[in-house]
DRENSE-450442 format. One line per field, with one value per residue (C-alpha): residue in three letters; x, y, z. Coordinates in Angstrom, 3 decimals, always signed. Example, Ala and Ser with C-alpha at 12.3 -4.5 7.8 and 13.67 -1.06 7.14 Angstrom:
BEGIN
type: ALA_SER
east: +12.300_+13.670
north: -4.500_-1.060
up: +7.800_+7.140
***
This chain:
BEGIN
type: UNK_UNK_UNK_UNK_UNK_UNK_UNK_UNK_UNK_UNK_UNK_UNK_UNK_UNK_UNK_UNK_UNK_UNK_UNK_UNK_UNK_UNK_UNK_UNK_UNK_UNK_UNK_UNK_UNK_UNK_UNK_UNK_UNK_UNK_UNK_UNK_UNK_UNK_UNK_UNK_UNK_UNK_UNK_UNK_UNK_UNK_UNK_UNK_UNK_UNK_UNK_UNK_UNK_UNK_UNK_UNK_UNK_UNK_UNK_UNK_UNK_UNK_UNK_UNK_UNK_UNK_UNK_UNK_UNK_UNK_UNK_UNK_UNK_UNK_UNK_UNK_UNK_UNK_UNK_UNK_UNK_UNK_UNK_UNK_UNK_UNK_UNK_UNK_UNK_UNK_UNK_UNK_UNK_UNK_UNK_UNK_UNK_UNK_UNK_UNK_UNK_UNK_UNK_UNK_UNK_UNK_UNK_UNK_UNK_UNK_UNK_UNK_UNK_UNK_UNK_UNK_UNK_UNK_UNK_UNK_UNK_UNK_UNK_UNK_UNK_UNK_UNK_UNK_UNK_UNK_UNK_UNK_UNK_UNK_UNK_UNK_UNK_UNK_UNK_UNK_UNK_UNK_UNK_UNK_UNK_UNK_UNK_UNK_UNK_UNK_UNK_UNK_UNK_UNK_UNK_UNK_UNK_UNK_UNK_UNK_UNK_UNK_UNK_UNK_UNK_UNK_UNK_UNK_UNK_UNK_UNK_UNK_UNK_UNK_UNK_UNK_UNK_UNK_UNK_UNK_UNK_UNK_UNK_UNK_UNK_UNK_UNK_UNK_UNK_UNK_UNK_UNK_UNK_UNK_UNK_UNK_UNK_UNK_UNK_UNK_UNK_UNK_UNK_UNK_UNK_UNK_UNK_UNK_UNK_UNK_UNK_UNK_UNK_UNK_UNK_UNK_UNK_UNK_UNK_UNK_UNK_UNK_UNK_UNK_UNK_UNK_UNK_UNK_UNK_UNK_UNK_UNK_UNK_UNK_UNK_UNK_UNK_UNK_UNK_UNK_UNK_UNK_UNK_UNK_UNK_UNK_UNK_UNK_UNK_UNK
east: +93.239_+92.255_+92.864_+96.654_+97.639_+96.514_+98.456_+101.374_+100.965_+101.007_+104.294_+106.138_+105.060_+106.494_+109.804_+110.708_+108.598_+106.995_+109.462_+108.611_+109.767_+110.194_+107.544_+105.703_+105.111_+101.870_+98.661_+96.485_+92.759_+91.821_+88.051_+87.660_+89.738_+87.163_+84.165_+84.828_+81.827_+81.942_+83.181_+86.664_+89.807_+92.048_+94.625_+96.283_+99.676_+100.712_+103.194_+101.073_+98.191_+97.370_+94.593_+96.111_+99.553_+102.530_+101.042_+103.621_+106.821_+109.159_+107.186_+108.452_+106.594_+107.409_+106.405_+103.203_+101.963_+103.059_+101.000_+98.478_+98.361_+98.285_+95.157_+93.131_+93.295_+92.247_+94.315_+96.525_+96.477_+100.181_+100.412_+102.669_+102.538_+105.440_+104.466_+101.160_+101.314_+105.164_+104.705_+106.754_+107.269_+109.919_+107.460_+104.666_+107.884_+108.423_+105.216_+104.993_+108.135_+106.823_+103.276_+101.408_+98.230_+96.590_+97.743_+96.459_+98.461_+96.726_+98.139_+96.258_+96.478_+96.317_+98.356_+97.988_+101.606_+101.155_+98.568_+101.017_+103.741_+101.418_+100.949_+105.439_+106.073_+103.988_+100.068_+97.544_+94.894_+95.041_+92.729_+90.734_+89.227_+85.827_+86.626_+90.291_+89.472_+87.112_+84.326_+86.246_+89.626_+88.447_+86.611_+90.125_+91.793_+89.301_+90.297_+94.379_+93.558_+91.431_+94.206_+97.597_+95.225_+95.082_+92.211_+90.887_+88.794_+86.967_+85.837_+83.276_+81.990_+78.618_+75.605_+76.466_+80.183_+78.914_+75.932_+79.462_+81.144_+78.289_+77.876_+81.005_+80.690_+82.950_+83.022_+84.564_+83.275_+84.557_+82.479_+84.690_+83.100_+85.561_+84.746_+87.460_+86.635_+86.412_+87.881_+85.487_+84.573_+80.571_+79.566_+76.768_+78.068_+79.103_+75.276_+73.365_+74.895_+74.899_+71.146_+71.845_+74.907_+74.534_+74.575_+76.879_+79.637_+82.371_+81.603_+84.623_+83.635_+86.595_+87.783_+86.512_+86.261_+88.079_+85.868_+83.349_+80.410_+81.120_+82.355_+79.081_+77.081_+79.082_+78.393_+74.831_+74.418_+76.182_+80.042_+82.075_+85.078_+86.514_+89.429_+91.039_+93.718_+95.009_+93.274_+95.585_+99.159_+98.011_+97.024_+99.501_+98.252_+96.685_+96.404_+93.423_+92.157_+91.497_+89.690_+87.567_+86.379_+86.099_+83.681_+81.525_+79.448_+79.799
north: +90.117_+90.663_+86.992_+87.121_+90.515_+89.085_+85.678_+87.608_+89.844_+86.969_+85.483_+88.328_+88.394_+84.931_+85.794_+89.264_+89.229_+93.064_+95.105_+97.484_+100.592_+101.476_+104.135_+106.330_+110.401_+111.894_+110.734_+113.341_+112.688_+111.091_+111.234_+114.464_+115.992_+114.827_+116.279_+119.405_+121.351_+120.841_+117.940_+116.652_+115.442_+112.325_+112.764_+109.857_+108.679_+106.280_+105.202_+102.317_+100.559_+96.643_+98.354_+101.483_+100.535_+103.253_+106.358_+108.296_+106.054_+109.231_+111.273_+112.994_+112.170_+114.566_+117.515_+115.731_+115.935_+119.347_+120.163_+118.111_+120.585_+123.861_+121.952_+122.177_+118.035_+116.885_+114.011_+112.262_+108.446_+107.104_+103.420_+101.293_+98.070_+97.225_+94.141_+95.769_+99.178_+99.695_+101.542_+101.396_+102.360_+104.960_+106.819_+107.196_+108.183_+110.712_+111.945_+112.310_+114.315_+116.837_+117.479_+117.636_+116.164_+112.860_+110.211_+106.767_+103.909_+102.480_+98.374_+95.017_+94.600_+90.851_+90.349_+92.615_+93.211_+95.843_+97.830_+97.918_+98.741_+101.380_+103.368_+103.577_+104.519_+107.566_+106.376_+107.728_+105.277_+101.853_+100.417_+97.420_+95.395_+93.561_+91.429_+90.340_+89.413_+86.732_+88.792_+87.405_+88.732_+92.355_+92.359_+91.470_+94.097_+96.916_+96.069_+95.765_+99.313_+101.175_+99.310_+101.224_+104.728_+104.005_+104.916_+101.985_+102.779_+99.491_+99.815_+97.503_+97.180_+96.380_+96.506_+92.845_+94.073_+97.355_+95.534_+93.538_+97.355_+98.395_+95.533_+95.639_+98.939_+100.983_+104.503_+104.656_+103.115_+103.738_+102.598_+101.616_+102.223_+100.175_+96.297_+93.658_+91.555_+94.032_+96.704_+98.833_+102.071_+103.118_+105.527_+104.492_+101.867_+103.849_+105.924_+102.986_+101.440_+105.200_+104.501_+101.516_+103.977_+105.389_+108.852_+108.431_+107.154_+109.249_+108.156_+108.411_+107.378_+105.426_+105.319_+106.791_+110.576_+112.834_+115.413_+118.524_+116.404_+112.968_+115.223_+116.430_+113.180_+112.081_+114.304_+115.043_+111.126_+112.425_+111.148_+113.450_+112.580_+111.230_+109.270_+110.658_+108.840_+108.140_+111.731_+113.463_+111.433_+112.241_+115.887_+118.685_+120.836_+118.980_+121.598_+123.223_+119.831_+119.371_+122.637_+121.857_+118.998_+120.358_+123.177_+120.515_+120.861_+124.784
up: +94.904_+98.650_+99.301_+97.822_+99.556_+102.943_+101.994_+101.308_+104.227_+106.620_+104.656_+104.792_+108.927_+109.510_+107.994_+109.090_+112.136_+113.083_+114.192_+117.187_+117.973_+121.536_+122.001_+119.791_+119.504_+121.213_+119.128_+117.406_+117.505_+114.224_+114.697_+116.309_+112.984_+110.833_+112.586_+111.913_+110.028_+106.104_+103.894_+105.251_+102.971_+104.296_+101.733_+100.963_+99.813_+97.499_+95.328_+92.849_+93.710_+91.962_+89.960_+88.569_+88.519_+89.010_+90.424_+91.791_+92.462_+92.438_+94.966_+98.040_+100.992_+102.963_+100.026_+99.002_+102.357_+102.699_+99.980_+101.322_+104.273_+102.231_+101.091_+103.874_+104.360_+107.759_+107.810_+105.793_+104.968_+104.094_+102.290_+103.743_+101.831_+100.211_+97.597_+95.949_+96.383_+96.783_+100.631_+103.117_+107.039_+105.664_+103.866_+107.392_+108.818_+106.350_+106.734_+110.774_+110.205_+108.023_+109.326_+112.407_+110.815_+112.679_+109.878_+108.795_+108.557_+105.237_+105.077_+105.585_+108.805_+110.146_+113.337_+116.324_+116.925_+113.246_+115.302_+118.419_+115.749_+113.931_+117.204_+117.373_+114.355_+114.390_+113.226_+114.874_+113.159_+111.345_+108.547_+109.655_+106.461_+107.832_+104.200_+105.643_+108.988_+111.075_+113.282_+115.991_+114.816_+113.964_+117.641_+119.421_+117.114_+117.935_+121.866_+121.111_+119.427_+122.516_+124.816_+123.079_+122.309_+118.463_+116.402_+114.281_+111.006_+109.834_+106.373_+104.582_+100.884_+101.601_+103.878_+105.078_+106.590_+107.492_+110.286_+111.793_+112.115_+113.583_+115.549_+116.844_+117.858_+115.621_+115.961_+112.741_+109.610_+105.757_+102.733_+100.439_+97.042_+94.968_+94.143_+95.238_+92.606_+89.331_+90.874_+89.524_+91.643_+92.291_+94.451_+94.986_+97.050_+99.958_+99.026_+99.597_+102.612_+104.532_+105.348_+107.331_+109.565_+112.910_+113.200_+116.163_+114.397_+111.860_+108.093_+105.696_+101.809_+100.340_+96.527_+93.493_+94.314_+92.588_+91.150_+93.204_+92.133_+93.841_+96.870_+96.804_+96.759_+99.707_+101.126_+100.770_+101.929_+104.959_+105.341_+107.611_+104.858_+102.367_+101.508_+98.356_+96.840_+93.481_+92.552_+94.945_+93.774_+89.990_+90.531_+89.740_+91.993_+95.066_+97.568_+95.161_+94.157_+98.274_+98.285_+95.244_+97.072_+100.739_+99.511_+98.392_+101.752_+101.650
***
């Protein structure tokens, strides 16, 4: 499924090009937001996603991360990929307009003109994939993203991707505790590769927490975050479904 997003990605690129802004609004600091003492929340937005289908197609940006807020979330994460998970650049746009948060532009990114874009449109971090790019790709990427003052979280699945984050010198890494093949979510994925982390860099634990309990074992393994998603988009109430899980480390 990785394969064919990316593929599609880098279609939809050669036809419609990357537009780019002229300038963007004054950055937040991503990292420093989730370094605050306790567990921290990056909310995230979404309308559908290729293994759960339809989550929220009718949602208001702009409210859900509102809510978000009220929360307590550190930062929010905003899909913007428009063939799998029905995102777009409206709905970031929505988002930078209604909060002050740092936010995440959360696509599959594969050209370096969509991190240049990311930083105009409002992003104040992009998602690298170690999975969907060469070593030597994701190296020039992490430079394109110090050079235009983005921040770039580079998220692995497993110990093997997590040594070329590390190698590479990313000061921030996400475990992503889904499988790409199965799509099957274990926590103790992002668990087992946390020993092999630097202490030096922020840890955010990706997919498959929605309850106080895996909030808890992410944190006890000792992320700074985590990325809650499809939780969030299903949950009537989100603001106290944020707190639930931020007094996980309390």
């Amino acid at each position: 499924m990785l394969n064919e997003i990316i593929a599609a990605t880098r279609r939809r690129l050669e036809i419609d090009g990357v537009v780019q802004p002229n300038s963007g609004p004054v950055l937040c600091n991503f990292a420093e937001a989730l370094t605050r003492p306790g567990l921290q929340v990056i909310a995230e937005f979404k309308r559908r996603s290729p293994s759960a289908g339809p989550l929220g197609m009718d949602l208001d940006a702009a409210a859900q991360a509102v809510a978000y807020v009220n929360g307590g979330a550190a930062a929010i994460s905003v899909l913007t990929e428009p063939d799998y998970f029905s995102g777009s650049i409206a709905d970031l746009a929505a988002v930078r307009a209604a909060v002050d948060l740092p936010i995440l532009r959360k696509d599959f990114i594969v050209d370096e003109r969509q991190i240049v874009q990311s930083r105009a449109i409002g992003a104040d971090a992009v998602l690298l994939i170690v999975a969907a790019l060469e070593t030597a790709e994701l190296e020039s990427f992490l430079t394109v993203a110090r050079e235009v003052g983005i921040a770039a979280l580079v998220e692995a699945h497993d110990e093997s991707e997590a040594q070329i984050a590390v190698d590479l010198g990313a000061d921030l890494i996400g475990i992503n505790n889904r499988n790409l093949q199965t799509f099957e979510t274990d926590l103790a994925v992002a668990e087992r590769v946390s020993t092999q982390l630097p202490t030096s860099s922020v840890l955010v634990a990706e997919s498959g927490v929605s309850t106080l309990e895996g909030a808890s074992r992410m944190a006890a393994a000792g992320y700074d975050a985590v990325l809650v998603g499809e939780a969030l988009v299903r949950a009537a109430d989100p603001a106290t479904l944020i707190r639930r899980l931020r007094s996980a480390a309390t």
